[in-house]
Every structure is written in C-alpha cells, then in structure tokens.
KOLMARDO-896637 format. One record per atom (N, C-alpha, C, O, CB): atom name; residue in one letter; x, y, z; residue number from 1. Coordinates in pm, whole numbers, plus 50000, padded with zeros to 5 digits. Glycine has a CB too. Example, Ala and Ser with C-alpha at 12.3 -4.5 7.8 and 13.67 -1.06 7.14 Angstrom:
// KOLMARDO-896637
NODE dodo doba  east north    up kekol
NODE    N    A 51319 49431 50780     1
NODE   CA    A 51230 49550 50780     1
NODE    C    A 51320 49670 50780     1
NODE    O    A 51424 49668 50846     1
NODE   CB    A 51131 49553 50905     1
NODE    N    S 51285 49775 50708     2
NODE   CA    S 51367 49894 50714     2
NODE    C    S 51290 50003 50787     2
NODE    O    S 51341 50114 50804     2
NODE   CB    S 51408 49940 50572     2
***
This chain:
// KOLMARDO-896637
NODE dodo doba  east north    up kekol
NODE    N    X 15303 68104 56796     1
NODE   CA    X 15161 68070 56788     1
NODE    C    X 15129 67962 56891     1
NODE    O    X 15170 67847 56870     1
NODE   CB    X 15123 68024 56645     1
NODE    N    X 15059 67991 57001     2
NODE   CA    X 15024 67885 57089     2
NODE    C    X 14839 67827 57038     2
NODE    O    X 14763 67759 57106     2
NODE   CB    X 15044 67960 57269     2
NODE    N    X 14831 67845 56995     3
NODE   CA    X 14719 67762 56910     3
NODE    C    X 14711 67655 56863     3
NODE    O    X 14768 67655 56754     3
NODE   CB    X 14691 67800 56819     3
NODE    N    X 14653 67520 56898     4
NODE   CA    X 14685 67398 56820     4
NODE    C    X 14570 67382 56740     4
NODE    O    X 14572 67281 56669     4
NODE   CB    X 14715 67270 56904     4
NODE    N    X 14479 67447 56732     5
NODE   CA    X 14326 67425 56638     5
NODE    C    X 14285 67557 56540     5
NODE    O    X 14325 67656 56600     5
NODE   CB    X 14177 67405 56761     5
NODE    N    X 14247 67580 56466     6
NODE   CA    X 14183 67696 56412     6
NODE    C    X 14069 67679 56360     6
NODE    O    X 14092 67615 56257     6
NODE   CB    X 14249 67756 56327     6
NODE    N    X 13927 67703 56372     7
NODE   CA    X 13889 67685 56299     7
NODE    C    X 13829 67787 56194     7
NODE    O    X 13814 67906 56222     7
NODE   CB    X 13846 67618 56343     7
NODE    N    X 13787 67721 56042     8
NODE   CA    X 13811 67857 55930     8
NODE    C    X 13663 67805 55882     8
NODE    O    X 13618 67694 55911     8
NODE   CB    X 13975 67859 55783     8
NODE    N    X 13599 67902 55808     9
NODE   CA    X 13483 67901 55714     9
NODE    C    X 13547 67900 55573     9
NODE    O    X 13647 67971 55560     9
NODE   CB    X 13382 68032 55736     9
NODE    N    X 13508 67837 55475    10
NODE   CA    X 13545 67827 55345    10
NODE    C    X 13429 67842 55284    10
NODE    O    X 13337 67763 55265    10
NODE   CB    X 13614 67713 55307    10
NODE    N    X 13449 67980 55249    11
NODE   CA    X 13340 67997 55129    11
NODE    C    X 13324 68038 55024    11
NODE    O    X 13373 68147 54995    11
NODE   CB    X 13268 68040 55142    11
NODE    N    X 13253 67968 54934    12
NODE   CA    X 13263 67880 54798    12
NODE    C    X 13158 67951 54704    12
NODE    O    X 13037 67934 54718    12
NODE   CB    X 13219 67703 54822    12
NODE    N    X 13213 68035 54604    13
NODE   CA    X 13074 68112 54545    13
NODE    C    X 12974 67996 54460    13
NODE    O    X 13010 67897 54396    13
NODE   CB    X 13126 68254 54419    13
NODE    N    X 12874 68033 54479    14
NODE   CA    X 12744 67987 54400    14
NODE    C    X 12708 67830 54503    14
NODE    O    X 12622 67747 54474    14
NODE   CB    X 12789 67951 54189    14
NODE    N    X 12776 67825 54591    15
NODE   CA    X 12761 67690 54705    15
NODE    C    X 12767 67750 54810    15
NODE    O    X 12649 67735 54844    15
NODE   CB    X 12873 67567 54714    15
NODE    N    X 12803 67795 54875    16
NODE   CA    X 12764 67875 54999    16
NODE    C    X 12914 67868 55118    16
NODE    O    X 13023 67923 55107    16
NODE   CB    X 12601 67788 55073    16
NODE    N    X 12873 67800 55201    17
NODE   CA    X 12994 67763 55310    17
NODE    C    X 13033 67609 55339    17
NODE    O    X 12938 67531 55327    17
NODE   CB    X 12949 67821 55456    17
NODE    N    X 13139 67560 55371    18
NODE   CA    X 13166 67464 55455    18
NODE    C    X 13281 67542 55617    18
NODE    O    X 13351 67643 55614    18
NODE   CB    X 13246 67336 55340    18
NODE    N    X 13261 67454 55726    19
NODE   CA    X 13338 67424 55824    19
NODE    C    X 13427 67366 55801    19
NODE    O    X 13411 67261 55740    19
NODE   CB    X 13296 67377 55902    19
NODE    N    X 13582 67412 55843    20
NODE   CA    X 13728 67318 55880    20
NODE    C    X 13763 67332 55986    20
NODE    O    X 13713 67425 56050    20
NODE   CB    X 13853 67340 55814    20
NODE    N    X 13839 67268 56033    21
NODE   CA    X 13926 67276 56140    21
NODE    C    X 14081 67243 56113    21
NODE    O    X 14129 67131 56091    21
NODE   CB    X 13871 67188 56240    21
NODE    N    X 14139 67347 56120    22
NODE   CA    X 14313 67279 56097    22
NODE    C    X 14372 67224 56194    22
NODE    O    X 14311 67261 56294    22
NODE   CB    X 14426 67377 56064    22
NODE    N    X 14443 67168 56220    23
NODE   CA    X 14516 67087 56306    23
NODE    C    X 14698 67083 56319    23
NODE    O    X 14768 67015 56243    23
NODE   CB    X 14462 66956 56264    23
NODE    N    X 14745 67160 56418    24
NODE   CA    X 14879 67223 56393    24
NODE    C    X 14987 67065 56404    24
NODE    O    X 15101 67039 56365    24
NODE   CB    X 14914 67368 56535    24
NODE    N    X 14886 66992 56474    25
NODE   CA    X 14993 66859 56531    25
NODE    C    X 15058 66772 56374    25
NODE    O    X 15156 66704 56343    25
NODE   CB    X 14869 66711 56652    25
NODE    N    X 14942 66822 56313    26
NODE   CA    X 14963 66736 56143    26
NODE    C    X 15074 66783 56097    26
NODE    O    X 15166 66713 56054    26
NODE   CB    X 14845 66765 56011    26
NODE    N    X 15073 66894 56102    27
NODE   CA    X 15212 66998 55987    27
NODE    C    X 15231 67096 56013    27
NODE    O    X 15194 67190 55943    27
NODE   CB    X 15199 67037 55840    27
NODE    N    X 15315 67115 56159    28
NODE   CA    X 15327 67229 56254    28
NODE    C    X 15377 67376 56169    28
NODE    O    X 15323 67484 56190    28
NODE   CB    X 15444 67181 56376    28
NODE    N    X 15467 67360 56091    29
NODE   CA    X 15530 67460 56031    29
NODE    C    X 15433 67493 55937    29
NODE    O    X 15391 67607 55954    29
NODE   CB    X 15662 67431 55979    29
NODE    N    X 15373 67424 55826    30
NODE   CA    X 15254 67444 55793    30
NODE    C    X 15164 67538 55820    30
NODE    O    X 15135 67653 55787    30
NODE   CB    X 15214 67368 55814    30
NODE    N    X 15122 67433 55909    31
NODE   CA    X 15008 67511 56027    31
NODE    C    X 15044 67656 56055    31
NODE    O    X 15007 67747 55981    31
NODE   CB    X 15011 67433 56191    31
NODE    N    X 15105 67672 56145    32
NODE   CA    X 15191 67838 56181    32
NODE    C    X 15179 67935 56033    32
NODE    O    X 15141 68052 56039    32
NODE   CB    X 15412 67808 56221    32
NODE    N    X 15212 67874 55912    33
NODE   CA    X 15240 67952 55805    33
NODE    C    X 15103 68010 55747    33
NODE    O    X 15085 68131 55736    33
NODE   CB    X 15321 67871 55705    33
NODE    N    X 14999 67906 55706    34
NODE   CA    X 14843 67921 55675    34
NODE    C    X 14782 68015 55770    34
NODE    O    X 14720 68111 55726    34
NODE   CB    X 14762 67781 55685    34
NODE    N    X 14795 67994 55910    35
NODE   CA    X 14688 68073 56001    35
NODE    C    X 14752 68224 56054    35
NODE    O    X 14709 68313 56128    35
NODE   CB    X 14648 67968 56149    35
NODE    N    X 14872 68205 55980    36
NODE   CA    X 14905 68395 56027    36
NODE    C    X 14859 68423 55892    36
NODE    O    X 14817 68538 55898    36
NODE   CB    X 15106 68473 56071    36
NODE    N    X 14842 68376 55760    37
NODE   CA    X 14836 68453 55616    37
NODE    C    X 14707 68478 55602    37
NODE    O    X 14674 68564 55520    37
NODE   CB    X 14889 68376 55484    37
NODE    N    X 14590 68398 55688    38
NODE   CA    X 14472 68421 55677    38
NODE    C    X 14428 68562 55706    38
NODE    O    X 14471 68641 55790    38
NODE   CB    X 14416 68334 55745    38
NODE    N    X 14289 68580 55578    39
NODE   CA    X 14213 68528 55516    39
NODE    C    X 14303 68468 55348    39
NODE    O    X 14359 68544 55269    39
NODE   CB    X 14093 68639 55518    39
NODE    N    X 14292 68335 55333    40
NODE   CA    X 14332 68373 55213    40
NODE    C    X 14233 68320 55098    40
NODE    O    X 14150 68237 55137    40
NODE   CB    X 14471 68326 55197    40
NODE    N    X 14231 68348 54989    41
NODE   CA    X 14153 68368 54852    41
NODE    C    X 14220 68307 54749    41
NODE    O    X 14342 68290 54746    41
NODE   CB    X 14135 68513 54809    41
NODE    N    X 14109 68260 54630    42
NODE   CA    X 14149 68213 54514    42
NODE    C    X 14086 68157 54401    42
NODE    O    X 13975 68112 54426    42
NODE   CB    X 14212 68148 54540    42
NODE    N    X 14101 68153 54356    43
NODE   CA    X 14011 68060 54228    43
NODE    C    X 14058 67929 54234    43
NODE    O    X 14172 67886 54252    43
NODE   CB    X 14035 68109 54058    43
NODE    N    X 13886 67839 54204    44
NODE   CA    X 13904 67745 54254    44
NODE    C    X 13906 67630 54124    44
NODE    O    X 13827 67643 54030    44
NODE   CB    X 13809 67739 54364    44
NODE    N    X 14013 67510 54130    45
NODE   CA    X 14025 67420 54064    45
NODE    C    X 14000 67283 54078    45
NODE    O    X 13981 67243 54193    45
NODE   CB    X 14106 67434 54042    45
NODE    N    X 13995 67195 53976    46
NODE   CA    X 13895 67079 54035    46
NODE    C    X 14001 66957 53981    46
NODE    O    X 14086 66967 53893    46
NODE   CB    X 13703 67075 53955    46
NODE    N    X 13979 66875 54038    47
NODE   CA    X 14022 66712 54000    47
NODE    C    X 13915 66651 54044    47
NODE    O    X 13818 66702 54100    47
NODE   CB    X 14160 66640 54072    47
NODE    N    X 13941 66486 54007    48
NODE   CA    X 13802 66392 54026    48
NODE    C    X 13726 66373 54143    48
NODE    O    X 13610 66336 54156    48
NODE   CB    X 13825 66263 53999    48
NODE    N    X 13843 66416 54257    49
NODE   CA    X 13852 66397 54412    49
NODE    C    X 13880 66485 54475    49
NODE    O    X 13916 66472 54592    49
NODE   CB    X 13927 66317 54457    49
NODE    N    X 13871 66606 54409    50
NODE   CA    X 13907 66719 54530    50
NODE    C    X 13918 66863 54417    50
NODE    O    X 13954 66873 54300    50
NODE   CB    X 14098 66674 54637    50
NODE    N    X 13852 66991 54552    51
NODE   CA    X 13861 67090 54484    51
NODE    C    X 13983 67193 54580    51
NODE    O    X 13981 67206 54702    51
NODE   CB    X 13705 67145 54460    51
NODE    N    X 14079 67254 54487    52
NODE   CA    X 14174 67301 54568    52
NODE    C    X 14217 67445 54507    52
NODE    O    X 14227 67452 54384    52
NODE   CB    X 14288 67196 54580    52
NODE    N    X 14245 67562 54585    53
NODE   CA    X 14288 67715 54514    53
NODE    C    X 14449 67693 54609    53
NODE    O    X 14490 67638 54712    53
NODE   CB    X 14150 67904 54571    53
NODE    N    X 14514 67804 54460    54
NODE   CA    X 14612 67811 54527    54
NODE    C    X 14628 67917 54594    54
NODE    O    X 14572 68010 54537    54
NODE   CB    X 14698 67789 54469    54
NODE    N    X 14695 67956 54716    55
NODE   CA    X 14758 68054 54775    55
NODE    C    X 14856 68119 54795    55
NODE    O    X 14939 68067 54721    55
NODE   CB    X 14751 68048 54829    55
NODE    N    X 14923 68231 54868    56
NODE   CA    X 15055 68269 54856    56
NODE    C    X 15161 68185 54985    56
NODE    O    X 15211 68247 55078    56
NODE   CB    X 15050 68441 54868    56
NODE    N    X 15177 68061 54967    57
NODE   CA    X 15230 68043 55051    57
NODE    C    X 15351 67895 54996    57
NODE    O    X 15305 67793 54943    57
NODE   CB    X 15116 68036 55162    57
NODE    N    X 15458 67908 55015    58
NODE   CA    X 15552 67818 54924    58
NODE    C    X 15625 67743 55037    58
NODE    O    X 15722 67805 55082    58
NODE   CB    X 15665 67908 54813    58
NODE    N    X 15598 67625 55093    59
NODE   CA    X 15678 67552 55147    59
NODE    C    X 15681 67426 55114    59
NODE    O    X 15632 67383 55009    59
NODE   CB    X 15669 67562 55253    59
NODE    N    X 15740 67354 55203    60
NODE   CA    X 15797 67218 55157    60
NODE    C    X 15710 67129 55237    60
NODE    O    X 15665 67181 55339    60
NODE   CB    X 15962 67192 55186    60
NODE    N    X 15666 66973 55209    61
NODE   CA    X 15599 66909 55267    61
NODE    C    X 15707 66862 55375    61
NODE    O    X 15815 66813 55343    61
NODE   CB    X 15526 66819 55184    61
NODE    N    X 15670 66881 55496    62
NODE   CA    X 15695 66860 55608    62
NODE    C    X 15685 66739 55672    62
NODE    O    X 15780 66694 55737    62
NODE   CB    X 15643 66928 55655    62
NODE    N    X 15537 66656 55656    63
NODE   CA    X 15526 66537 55695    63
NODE    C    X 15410 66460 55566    63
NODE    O    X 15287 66461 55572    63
NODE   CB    X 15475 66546 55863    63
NODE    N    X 15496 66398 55457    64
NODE   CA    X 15433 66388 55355    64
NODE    C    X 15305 66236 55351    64
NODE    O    X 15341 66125 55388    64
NODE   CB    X 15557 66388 55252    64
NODE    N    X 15217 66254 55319    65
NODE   CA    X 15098 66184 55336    65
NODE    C    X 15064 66063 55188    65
NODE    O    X 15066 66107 55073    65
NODE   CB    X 14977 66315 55357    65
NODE    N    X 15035 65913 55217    66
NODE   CA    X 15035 65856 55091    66
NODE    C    X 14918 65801 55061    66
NODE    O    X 14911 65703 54987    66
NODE   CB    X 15129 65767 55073    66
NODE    N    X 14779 65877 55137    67
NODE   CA    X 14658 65822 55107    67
NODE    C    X 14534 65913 55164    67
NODE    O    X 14570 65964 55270    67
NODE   CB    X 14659 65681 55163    67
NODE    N    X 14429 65941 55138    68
NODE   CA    X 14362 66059 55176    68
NODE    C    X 14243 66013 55126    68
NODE    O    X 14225 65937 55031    68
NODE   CB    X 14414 66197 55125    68
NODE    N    X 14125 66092 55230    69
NODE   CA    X 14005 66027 55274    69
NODE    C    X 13908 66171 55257    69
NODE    O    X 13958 66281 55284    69
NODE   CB    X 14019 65949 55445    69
NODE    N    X 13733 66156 55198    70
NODE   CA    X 13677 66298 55164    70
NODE    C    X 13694 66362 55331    70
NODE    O    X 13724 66295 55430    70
NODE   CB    X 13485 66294 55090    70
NODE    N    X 13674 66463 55327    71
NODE   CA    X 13717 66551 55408    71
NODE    C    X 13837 66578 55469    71
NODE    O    X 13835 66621 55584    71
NODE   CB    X 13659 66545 55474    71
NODE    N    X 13918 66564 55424    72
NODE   CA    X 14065 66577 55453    72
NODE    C    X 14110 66709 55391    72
NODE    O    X 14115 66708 55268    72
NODE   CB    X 14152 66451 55394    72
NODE    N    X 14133 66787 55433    73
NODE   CA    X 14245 66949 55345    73
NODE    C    X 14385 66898 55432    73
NODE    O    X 14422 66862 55543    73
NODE   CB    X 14176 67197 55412    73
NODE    N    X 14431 66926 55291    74
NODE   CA    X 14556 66927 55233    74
NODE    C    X 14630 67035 55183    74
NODE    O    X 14578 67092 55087    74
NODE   CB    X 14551 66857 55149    74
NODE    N    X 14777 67092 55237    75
NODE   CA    X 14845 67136 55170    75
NODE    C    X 14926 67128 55087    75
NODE    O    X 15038 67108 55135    75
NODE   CB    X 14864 67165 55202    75
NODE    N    X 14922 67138 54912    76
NODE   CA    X 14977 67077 54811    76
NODE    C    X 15142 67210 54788    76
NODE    O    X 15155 67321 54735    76
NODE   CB    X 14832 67060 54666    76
NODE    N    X 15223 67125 54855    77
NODE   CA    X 15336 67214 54887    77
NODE    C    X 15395 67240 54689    77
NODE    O    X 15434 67352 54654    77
NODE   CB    X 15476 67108 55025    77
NODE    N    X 15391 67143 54605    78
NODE   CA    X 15443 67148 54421    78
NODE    C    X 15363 67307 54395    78
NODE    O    X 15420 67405 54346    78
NODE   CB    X 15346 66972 54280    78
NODE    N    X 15253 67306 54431    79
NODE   CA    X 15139 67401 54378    79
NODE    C    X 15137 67515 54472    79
NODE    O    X 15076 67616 54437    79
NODE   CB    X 14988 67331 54373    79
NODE    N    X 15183 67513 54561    80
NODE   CA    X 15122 67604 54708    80
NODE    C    X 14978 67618 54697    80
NODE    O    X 14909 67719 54682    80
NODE   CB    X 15183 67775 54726    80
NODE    N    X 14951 67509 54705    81
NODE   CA    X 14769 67502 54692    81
NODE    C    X 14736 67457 54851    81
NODE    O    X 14820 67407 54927    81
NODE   CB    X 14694 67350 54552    81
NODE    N    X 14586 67488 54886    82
NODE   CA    X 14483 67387 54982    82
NODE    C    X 14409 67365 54930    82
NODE    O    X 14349 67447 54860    82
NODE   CB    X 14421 67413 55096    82
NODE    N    X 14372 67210 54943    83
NODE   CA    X 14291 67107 54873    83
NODE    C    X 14208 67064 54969    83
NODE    O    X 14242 67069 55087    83
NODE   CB    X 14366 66992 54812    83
NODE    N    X 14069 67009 54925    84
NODE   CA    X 13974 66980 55014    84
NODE    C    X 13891 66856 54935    84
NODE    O    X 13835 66854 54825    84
NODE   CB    X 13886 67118 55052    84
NODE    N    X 13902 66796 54996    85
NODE   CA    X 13885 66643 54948    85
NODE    C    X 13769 66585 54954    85
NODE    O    X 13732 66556 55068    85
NODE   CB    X 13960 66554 55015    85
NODE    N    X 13671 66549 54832    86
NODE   CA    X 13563 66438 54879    86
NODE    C    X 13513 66328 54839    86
NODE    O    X 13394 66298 54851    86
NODE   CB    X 13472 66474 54890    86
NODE    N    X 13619 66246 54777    87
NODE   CA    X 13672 66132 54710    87
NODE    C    X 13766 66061 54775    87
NODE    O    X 13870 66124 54789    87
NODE   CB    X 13722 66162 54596    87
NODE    N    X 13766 65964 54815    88
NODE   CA    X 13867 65866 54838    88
NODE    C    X 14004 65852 54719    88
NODE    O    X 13975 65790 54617    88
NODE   CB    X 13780 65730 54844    88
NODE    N    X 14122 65896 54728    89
NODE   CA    X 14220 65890 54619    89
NODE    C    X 14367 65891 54721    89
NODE    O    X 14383 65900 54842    89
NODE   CB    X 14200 66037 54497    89
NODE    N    X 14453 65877 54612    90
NODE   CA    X 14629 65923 54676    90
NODE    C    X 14607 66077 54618    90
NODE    O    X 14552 66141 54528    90
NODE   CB    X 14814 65814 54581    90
NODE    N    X 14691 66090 54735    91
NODE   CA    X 14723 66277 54708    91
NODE    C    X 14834 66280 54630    91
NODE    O    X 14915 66194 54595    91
NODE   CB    X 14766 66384 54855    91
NODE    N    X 14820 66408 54609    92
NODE   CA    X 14943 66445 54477    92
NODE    C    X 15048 66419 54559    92
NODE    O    X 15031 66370 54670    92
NODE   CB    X 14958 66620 54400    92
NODE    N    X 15177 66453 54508    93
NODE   CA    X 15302 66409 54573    93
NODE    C    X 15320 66546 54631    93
NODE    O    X 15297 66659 54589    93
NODE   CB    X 15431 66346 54475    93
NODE    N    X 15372 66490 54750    94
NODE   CA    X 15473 66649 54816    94
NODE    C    X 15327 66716 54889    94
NODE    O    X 15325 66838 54901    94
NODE   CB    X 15568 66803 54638    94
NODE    N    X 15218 66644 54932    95
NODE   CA    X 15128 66677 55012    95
NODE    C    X 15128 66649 55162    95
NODE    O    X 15173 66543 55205    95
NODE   CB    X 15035 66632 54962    95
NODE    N    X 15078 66744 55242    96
NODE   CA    X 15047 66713 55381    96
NODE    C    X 14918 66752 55428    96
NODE    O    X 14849 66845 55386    96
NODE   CB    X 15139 66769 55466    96
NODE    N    X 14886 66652 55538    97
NODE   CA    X 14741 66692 55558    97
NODE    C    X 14716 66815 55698    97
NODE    O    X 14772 66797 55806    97
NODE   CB    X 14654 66533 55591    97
NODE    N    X 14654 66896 55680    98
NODE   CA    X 14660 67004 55758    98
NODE    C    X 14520 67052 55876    98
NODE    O    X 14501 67136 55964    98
NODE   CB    X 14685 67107 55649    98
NODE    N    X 14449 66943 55812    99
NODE   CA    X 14275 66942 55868    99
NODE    C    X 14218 66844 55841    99
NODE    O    X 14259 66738 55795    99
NODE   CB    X 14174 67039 55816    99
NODE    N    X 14092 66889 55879   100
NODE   CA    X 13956 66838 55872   100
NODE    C    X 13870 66906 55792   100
NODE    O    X 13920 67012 55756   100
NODE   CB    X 13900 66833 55990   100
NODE    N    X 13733 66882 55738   101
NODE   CA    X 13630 66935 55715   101
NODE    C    X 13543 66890 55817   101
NODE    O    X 13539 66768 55832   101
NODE   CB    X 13593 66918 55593   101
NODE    N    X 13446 66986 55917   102
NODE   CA    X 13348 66983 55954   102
NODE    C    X 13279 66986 55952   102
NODE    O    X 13214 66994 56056   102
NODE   CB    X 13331 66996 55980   102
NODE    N    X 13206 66981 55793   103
NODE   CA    X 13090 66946 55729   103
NODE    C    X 13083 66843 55614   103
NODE    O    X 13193 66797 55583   103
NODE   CB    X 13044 67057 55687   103
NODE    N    X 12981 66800 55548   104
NODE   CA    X 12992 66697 55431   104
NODE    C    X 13055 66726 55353   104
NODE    O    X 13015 66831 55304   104
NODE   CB    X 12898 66660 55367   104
NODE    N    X 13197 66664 55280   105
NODE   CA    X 13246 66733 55215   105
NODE    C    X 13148 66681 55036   105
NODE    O    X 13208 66713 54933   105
NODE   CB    X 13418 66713 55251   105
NODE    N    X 13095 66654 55029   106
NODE   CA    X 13030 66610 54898   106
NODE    C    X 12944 66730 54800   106
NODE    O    X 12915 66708 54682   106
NODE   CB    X 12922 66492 54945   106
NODE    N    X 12914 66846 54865   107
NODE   CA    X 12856 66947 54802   107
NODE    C    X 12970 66983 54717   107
NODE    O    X 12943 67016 54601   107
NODE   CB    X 12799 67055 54892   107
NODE    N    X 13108 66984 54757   108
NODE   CA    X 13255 66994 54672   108
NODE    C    X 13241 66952 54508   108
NODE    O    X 13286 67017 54413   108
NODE   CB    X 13377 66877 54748   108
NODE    N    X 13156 66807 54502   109
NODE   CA    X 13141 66783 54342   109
NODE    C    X 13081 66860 54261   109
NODE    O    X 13077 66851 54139   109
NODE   CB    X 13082 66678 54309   109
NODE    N    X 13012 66967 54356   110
NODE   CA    X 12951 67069 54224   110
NODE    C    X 13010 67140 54214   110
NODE    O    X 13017 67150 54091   110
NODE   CB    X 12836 67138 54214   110
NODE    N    X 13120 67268 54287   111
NODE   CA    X 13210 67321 54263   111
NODE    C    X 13252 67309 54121   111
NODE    O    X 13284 67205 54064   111
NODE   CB    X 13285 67289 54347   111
NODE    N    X 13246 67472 54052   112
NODE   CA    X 13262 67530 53908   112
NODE    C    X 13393 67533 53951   112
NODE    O    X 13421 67554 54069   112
NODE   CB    X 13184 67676 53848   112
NODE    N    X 13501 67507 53841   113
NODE   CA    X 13635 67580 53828   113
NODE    C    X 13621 67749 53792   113
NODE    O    X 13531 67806 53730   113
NODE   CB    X 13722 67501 53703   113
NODE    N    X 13721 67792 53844   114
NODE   CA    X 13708 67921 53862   114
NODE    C    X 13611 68021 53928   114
NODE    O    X 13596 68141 53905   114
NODE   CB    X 13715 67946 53771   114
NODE    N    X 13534 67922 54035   115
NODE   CA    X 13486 67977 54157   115
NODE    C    X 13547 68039 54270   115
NODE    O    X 13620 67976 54347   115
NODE   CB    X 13434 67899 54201   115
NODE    N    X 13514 68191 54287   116
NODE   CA    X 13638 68231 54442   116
NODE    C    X 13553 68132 54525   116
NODE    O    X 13441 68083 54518   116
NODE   CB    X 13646 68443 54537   116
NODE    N    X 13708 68124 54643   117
NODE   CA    X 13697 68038 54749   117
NODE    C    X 13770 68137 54828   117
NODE    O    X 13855 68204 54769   117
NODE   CB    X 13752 67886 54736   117
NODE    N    X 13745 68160 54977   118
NODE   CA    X 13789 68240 55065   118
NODE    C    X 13785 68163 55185   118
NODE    O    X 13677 68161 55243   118
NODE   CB    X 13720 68360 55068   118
NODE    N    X 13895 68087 55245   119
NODE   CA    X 13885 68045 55418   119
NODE    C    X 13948 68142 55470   119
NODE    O    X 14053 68184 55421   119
NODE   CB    X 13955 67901 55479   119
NODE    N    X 13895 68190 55570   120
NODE   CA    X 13896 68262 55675   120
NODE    C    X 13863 68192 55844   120
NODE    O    X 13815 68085 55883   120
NODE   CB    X 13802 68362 55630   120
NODE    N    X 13911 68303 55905   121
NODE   CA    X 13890 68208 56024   121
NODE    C    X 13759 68258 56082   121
NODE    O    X 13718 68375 56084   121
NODE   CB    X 14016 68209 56139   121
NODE    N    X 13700 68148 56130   122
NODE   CA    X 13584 68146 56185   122
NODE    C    X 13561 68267 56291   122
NODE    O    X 13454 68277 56351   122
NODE   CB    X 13570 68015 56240   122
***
C-alpha cells in the first residue's frame, strides 16, 4: 500500500455523515489492515466520550496511546473496534490512534446505541 492518507465518510444512521482522514504514519500496520477491509459496518456503541462499532479486524496495538482528544479515531485493538472521539478522556487500554475527524466531532453525543455506522472511503 503506497498510500499514507485515506480519506473515509462515516455514516451514522438517523445523523447523517462525518469526514476522517486516517493517517498510516500513526499505526502503519493498522493502517494497511483497515483500508484494504474497507467498507466496513456495524452497530454502534457509546461511552461518555466516544462512539465506537466493532469490526472484523483483530490486531495488536502497535503504537499504544495514553491520552486522546474529540476528534481523534482510534483503533481499540481488546475489542477490534474504531472509536471516534468527542470528549476529552484516556483511551481504553491497548488503543492506537489511526486518524482524524474532519468534521465537528460533537454531533457524536447524539448517536443511539445500536445505530449502523458504515466508513467507507471517500
């Protein structure tokens, strides 16, 4: 994969879309693994600070992260989840950060659990 950027649409039923951008320099192996599996899908789950689905993808945190900022996605390697952040918090353990959001991430607090979520690439 000679690609160092991707960028994906995430979209969020009953909320519409946000913009990401992944970033391969963060979590190269990562990176490589997410953007060949795309499109991927899921139902979506919530914490106080972030809404995240899991996907089919099982690896190990690569370059593990001990503090995280709203708009930050994250790959939650315990869960094989991506998380998308719009709360200031510590990330779960065994996380790496894999992007950006390119839009506000704050529409995220309304996010229903068990909403499909689909990023795809732009």
């Amino acid at each position: 994969m000679g690609a160092q950027t991707t960028r994906v649409r995430v979209e969020i039923e009953g909320l519409g879309s946000l913009r990401a951008e992944l970033k391969r320099f963060m979590a190269p192996m990562t990176y490589d693994e997410i953007v060949r599996k795309l499109p991927l899908s899921g139902a979506a789950a919530k914490w106080d600070y972030a809404v995240y689905v899991q996907v089919d993808i099982k690896r190990g945190a690569e370059k593990p992260i001990y503090s995280i900022s709203p708009g930050d996605v994250l790959y939650w390697a315990t869960n094989g989840s991506i998380i998308f952040v719009f709360r200031r918090s510590q990330p779960p353990t065994h996380s790496v950060r894999i992007g950006v959001l390119l839009d506000d991430p704050s529409p995220l607090e309304s996010v229903r659990p068990g909403s499909r979520i689909q990023i795809a690439p732009e």
